[in-house]
Structures are given as structure tokens and as C-alpha cells.
C-alpha positions as CSV (number, residue, x, y, z in Angstrom):
1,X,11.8,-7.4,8.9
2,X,9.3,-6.6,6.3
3,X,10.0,-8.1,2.8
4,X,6.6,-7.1,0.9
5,X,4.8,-5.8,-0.5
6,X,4.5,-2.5,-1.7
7,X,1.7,-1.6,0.2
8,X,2.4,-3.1,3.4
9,X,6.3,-1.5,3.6
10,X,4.7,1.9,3.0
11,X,3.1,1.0,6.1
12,X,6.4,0.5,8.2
13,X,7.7,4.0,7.1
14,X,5.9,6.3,9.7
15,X,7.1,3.3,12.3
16,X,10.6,3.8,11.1
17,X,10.2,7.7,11.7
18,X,8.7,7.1,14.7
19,X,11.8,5.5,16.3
20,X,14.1,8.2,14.9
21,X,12.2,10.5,16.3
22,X,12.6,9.0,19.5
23,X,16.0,7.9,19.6
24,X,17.8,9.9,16.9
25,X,21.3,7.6,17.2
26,X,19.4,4.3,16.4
27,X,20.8,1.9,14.2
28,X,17.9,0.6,11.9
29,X,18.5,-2.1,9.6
30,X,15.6,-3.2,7.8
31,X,15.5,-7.2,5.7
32,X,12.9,-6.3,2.5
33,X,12.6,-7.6,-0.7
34,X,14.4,-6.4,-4.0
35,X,11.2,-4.8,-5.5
36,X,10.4,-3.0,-2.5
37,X,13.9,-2.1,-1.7
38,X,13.6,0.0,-5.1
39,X,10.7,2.0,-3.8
40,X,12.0,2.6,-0.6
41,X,15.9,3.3,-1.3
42,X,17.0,6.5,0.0
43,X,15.2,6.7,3.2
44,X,17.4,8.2,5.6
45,X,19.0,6.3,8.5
46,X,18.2,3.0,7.2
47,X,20.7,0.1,6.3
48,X,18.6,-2.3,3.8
49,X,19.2,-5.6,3.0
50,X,17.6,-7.8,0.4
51,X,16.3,-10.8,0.7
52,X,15.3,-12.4,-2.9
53,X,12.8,-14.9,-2.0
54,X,14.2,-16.8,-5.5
55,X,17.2,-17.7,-3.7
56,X,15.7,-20.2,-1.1
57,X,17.5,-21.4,1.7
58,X,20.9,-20.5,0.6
59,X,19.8,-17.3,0.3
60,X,18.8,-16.9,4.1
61,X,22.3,-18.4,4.9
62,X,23.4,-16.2,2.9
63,X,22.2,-13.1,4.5
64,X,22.9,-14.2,7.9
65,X,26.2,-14.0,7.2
66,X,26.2,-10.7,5.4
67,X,24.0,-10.0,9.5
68,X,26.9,-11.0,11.3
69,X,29.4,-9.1,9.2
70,X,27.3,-5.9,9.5
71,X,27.2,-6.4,13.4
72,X,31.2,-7.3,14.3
73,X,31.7,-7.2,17.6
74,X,27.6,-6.0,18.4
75,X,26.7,-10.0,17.5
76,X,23.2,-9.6,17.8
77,X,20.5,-6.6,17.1
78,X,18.8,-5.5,20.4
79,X,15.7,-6.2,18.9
80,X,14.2,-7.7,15.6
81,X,10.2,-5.8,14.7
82,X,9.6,-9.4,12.9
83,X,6.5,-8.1,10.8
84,X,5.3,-11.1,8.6
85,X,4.1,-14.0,9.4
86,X,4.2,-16.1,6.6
87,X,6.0,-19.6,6.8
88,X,9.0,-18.2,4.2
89,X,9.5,-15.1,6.4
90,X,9.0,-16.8,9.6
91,X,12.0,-19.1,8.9
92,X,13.9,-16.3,7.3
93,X,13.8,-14.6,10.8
94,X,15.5,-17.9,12.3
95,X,18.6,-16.7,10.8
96,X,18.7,-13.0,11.7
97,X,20.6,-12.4,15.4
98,X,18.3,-10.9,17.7
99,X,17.8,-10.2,21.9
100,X,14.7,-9.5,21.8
101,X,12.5,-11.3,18.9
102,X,8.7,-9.0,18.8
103,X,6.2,-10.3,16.8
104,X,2.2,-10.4,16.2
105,X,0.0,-11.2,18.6
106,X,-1.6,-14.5,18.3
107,X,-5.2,-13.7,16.6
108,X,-2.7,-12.5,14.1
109,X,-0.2,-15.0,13.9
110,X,0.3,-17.9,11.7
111,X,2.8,-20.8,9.7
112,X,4.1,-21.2,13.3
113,X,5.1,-17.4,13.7
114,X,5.1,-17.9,17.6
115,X,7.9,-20.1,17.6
116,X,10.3,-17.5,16.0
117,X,9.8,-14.7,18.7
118,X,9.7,-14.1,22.4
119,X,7.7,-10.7,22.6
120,X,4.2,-10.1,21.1
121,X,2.5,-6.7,20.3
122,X,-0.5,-6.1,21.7
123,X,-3.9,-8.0,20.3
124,X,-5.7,-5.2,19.0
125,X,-8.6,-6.3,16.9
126,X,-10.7,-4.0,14.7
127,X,-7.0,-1.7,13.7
128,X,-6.1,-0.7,10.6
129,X,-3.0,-2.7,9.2
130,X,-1.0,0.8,9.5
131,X,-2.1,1.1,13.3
132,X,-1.0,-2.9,14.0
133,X,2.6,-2.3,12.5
134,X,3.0,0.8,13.9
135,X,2.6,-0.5,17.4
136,X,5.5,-2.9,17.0
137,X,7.1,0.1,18.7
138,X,5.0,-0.4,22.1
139,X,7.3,-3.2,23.2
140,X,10.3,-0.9,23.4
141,X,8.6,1.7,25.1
142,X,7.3,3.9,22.7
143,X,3.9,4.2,21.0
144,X,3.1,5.9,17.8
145,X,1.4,9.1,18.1
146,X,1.8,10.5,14.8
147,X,1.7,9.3,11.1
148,X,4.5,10.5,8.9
149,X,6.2,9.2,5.6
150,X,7.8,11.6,3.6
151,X,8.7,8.7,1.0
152,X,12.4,9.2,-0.6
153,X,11.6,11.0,-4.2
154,X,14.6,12.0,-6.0
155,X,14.2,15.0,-7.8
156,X,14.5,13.9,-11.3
157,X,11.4,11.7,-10.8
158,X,9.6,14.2,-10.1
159,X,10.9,16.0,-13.0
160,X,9.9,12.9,-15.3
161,X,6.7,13.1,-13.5
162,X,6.2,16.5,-14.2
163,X,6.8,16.5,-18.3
164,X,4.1,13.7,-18.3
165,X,1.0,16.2,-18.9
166,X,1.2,20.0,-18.3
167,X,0.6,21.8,-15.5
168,X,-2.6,23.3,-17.2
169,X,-5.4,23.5,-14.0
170,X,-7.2,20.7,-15.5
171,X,-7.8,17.9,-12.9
172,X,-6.2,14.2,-13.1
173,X,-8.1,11.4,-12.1
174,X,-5.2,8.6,-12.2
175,X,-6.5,4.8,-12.5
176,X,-4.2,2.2,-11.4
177,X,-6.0,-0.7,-12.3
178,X,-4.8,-4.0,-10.7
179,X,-4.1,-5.2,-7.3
180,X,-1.8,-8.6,-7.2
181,X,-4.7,-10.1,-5.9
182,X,-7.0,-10.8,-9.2
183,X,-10.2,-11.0,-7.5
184,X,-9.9,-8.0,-5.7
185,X,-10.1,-6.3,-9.5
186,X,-12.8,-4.3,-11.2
187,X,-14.3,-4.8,-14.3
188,X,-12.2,-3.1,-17.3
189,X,-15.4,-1.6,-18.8
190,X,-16.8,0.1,-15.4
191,X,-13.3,1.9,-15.1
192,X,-13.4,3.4,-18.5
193,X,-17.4,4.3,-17.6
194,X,-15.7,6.2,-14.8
195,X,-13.0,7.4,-17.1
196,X,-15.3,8.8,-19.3
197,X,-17.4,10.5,-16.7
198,X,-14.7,12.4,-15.3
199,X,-13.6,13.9,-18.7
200,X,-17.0,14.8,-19.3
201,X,-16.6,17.0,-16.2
202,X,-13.7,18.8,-17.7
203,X,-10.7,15.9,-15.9
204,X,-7.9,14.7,-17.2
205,X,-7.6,10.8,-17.1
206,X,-4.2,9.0,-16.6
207,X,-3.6,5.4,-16.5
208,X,-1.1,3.8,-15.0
209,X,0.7,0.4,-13.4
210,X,3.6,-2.0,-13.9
211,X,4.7,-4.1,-16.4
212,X,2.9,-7.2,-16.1
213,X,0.8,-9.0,-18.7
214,X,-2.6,-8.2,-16.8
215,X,-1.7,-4.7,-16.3
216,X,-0.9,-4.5,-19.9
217,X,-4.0,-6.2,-21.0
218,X,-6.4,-4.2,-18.1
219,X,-5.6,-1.0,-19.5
220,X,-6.0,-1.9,-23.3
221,X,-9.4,-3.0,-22.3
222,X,-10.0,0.3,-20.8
223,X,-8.9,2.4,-23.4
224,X,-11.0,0.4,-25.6
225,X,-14.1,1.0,-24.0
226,X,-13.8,4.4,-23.5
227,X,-15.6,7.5,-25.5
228,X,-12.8,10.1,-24.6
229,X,-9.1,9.8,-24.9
230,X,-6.5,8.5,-21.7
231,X,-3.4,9.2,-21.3
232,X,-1.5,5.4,-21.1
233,X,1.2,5.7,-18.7
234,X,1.3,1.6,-17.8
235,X,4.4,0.1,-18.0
236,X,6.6,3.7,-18.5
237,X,7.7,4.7,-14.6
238,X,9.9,3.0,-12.5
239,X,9.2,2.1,-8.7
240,X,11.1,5.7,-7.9
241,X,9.0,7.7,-10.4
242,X,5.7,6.3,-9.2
243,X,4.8,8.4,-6.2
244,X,5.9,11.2,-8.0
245,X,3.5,10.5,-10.2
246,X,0.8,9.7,-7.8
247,X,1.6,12.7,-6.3
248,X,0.8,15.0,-9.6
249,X,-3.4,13.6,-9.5
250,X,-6.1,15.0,-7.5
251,X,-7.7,11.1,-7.2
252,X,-6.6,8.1,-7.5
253,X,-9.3,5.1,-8.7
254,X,-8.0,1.7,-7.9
255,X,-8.6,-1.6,-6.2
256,X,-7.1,-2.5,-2.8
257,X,-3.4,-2.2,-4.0
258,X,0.4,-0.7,-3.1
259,X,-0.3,2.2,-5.4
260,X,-3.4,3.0,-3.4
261,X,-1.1,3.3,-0.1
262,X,1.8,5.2,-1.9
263,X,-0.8,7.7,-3.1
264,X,-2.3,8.1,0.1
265,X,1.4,8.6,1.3
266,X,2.3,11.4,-1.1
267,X,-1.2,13.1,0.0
268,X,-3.5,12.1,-2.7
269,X,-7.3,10.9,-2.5
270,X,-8.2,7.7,-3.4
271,X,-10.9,6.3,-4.8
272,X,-10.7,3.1,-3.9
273,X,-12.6,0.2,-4.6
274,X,-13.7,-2.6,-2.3
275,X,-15.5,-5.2,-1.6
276,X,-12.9,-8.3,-1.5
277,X,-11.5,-6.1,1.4
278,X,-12.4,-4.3,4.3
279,X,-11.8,-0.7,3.8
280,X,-11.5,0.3,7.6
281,X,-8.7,-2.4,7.7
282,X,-7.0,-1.9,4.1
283,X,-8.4,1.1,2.2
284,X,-6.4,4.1,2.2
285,X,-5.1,5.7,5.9
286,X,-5.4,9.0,6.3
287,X,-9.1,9.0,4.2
288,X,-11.8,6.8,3.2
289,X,-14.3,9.1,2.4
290,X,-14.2,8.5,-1.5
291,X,-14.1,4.7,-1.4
292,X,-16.9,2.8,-3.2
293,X,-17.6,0.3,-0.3
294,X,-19.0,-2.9,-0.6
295,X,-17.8,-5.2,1.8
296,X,-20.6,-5.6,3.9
297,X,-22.9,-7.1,0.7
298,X,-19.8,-9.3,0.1
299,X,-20.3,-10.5,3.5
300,X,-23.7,-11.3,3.3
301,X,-23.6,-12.5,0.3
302,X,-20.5,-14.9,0.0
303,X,-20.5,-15.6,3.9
304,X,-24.2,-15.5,5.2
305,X,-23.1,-13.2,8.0
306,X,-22.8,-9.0,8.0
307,X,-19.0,-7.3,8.2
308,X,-19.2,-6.7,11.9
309,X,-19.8,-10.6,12.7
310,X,-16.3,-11.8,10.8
311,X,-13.1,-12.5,11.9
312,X,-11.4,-9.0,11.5
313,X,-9.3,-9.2,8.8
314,X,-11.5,-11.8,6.6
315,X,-10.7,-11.3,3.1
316,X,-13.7,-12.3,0.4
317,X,-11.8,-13.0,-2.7
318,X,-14.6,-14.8,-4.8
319,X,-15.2,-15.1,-8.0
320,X,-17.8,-12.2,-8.9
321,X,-17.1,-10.6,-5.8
322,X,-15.8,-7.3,-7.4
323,X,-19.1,-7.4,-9.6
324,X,-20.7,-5.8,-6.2
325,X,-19.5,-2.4,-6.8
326,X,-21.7,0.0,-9.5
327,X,-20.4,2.1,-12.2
328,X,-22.8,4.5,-10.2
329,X,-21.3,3.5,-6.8
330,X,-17.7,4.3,-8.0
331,X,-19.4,7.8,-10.1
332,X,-21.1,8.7,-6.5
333,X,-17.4,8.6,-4.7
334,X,-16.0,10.7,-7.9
335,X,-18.6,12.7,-7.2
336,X,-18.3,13.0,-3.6
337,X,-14.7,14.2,-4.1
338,X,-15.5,16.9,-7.1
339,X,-18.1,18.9,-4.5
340,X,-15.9,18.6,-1.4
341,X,-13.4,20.4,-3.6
342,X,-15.1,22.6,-5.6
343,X,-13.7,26.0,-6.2
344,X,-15.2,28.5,-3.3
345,X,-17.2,31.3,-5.4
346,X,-16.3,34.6,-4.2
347,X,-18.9,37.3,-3.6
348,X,-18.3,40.4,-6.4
349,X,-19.9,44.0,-5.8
């Protein structure tokens, strides 16, 4: 059971393909929430049910039932992975049929999470949040050796994808503005600073996001401030066309956010941008190397103590916090990216 968010069910998918892997026959049935559901439909040899967290109590009745119907005679799952620990999902987990009931380990735990389960992974501080979920799968035996998504992306997304800009050799820096946390985002006018440094070296700039009134209003502010011209892409993709569209950039610039983790999953860099966050626990999986970093000034700053002496996990979501990072911090990991990928001169005689 994982219900959100975007970022965090991206997470789960290399654990579901390491228990395939594993046991090919298994039976996985995975409780997730409606918006995530829509990202993730279409992975293979996974029954999903939704859990709309509108729909209150009745609503986990409601999808025990729909539990028991699915199981018949079985009665009970032979184990529930119960991955969040928040009080709604904690109780939610009351009402799914389980043997064997795993969740966090207690420096993890909270809203009473211990009294929903009878297994624990293993308290492994100092993890990314990828690692912890995937070794949900230690309890049953297995441990996860290998990190592999290969999100469900139907083709005609990436077709829509692909009519968005043409396939011309210019580079794309994509900007996906805001995370869902507001103070983990950067100022409008340092993106379009970066923006318009990257078409100055010959890129392409996309924006991109959801439909909500601060995505909306991030991006006009943007485009606004830039010199050079954007290609406004917020609000036009659903949840199925969005890695595909994360997929066509070279870099992605954004704050610690889903679309960060979906990009890193279709194989593109990000540039990511943290201080409210700790990179090495949040920031993009397979490579942080073009992350503007400035959590260890947050620390000091907002807590009096460096990175390394906080509880793992400590989020700094001040006001101002954001304010840390540079236009010339973010230009620097931009810039990091453009000579690690430079085009290799050959020698001519």
C-alpha cells in the first residue's frame, strides 16, 4: 500500500519489479490513490485499487469489501508492504486482510504506524527514500539488487510528446516549476534567469506542470521575465503523457517534486534544486551531480546545526529558505551538465 504521491509511487516500481523478478507467479495488488493510479496504469502484473482519500471512512469500508471479493476463498494477502505512515493510511491498512503486516522501522514510523503491522524493515538511517522502500522486500527474503522502472508509456503519448517541438538537434532544458510543497519552490524570476541562459547557449526551453492555480501563475511569471521565448506546455499533458515528455529533454530544472523522480525514471538529468530537502535523501536516484545544493546553509542557518548533525530526513521548509540557492548556483549545475556532455571533437587529417 502506497497511495501518494507521484514521486514516492515512482519509487515503489523497481520494488514491484524486483518481486516479479523473483517470483514470476506473484499476485501483486497494490491500494494507491486516483491521481497516481493514472500515472502508473498499465504496469504489468499489477491489480490496482483506488483509494480516494475524499471518501473518508466509508470509503475504506468500502474497499475492504471490494479486498475480500478480490481474494474469495484466499481471505487474506500473505503479506501487506504497508509503505505510509501517515494516520489516514495507517488506519486505511486496518481494513486490508493481511498474514503478515511489514511496515517502517520505528526512527521512521509515526501517527501510531506500529500498531498496524507485525514486521518492520530494517532501520537504515542515512538511505535514500528509494533504497528504504525498496527494502520492504528484505522481510520476505529478498533484497533489491537492482533498480529498474520501465514506467507504462503508451505509445500515443509519446507520439503527442513527440509533435510538441521537432526533433531538430537543439537541446531542451524542461522546467517544471512547483513541488506541492510551496516552500520547497524557487523564485519565478531566477528560473527564467536560467531559462534565458540556456537559450543563449543555443537550448531550447520548455515549461511544463499541472493544472493548478500556482503552476499556472509560476510559469506566467516566468515567461514574463524572460528575454527569449519558452515553449508553455503547463497545463496541456495528462499524467500518461508526462514522462513521455520528460523523456524528450536533455535536463530537467525543478524543485524537489514527482516530476523530478519520473524524469529521473525515463533517464533524464535533473537539475534539481534544494535546499528545503536533502538531496542524498530526496533529489533524483540514479544522479545528483547537476543539483544546485544548499541544504547544508539551510541547516545552519534555520537550525544552528550542519546537515550531518540532523535527524535524517529533517525537512527545512522556511520561509526564505529557497532564497539560498543562486541564479549562479543553478547556471554552475547547467553548466556542469553542458561540458560533461559536450560533443567529442574528432581529430581531421
Amino acid at each position: 500500500m502506497r497511495l501518494s504521491a507521484l514521486g514516492d509511487v515512482t519509487h515503489v516500481v523497481p520494488l514491484v519489479r524486483t518481486l516479479q523478478s523473483a517470483w514470476p507467479q506473484v499476485r501483486l495488488t497494490w491500494v494507491i490513490g486516483k491521481g497516481e493510479h493514472r500515472l502508473l496504469a498499465g504496469l504489468p502484473g499489477v491489480d490496482f485499487v483506488e483509494y480516494d482519500k475524499k471518501t473518508g471512512l466509508a470509503g475504506m469500508r468500502a474497499l475492504g469489501r471490494e479486498l475480500r471479493q478480490r481474494l474469495g476463498e484466499a481471505r487474506r494477502f500473505d503479506a501487506l508492504l504497508q509503505m505510509q505512515v501517515a494516520a489516514r493510511a495507517n488506519l486505511l491498512s486496518a481494513f486490508i486482510p493481511a498474514k503478515r503486516r511489514i511496515g517502517y522501522d520505528r526512527s521512521r514510523s509515526k501517527d501510531l504506524h506500529g500498531l498496524f503491522v507485525n514486521e518492520r524493515i530494517p532501520d537504515r538511517p542515512g538511505i535514500h527514500v528509494l533504497d528504504a522502500i525498496g527494502s520492504f522486500c528484505e522481510p520476505l527474503g529478498l533484497h533489491q539488487d537492482r533498480v529498474r522502472w520501465d514506467l507504462p508509456v503508451p505509445d500515443e503519448a509519446r507520439e503527442w510528446a513527440r509533435a510538441q517541438w521537432p526533433d531538430d538537434g537543439t537541446p531542451t532544458l524542461l522546467i517544471s516549476p512547483c513541488s506541492s510543497h510551496a516552500r520547497r519552490n524557487w523564485r519565478a524570476e531566477r528560473m527564467a534567469a536560467v531559462a534565458d541562459h540556456a537559450v543563449s547557449r543555443g537550448w531550447r526551453v520548455v515549461l511544463c506542470g499541472g493544472r493548478s492555480e500556482l503552476e499556472r501563475s509560476t510559469s506566467d511569471a516566468i515567461l514574463a521575465a524572460m528575454h527569449h521565448t519558452a515553449l508553455d506546455l503547463v497545463g496541456k499533458d495528462t499524467l500518461k503523457q508526462l514522462p513521455a515528455l520528460l523523456e524528450r529533454g536533455q535536463l530537467l530544472m525543478t524543485p524537489d517534486s514527482g516530476p523530478m523522480h519520473i524524469a529521473n525514471a525515463m533517464g533524464t538529468k535533473v537539475l534539481g534544486l534544494h535546499a528545503a530537502s536533502n538531496p542524498a535523501r530526496s533529489g533524483p536516484y540514479s544522479d545528483r551531480r547537476y543539483c544546485a545544493d544548499r541544504y547544508d546553509d539551510a541547516a545552519r542557518k534555520y537550525l544552528g546545526k550542519p546537515a550531518a548533525e540532523l535527524r535524517w530526513g529533517t525537512k527545512i521548509e522556511h520561509d526564505g529558505v529557497m532564497d539560498l540557492i543562486t541564479v549562479d548556483d543553478a547556471i554552475a549545475a547547467f553548466e556542469r551538465y553542458c561540458a560533461d556532455h559536450a560533443p567529442v571533437a574528432t581529430e581531421t587529417r
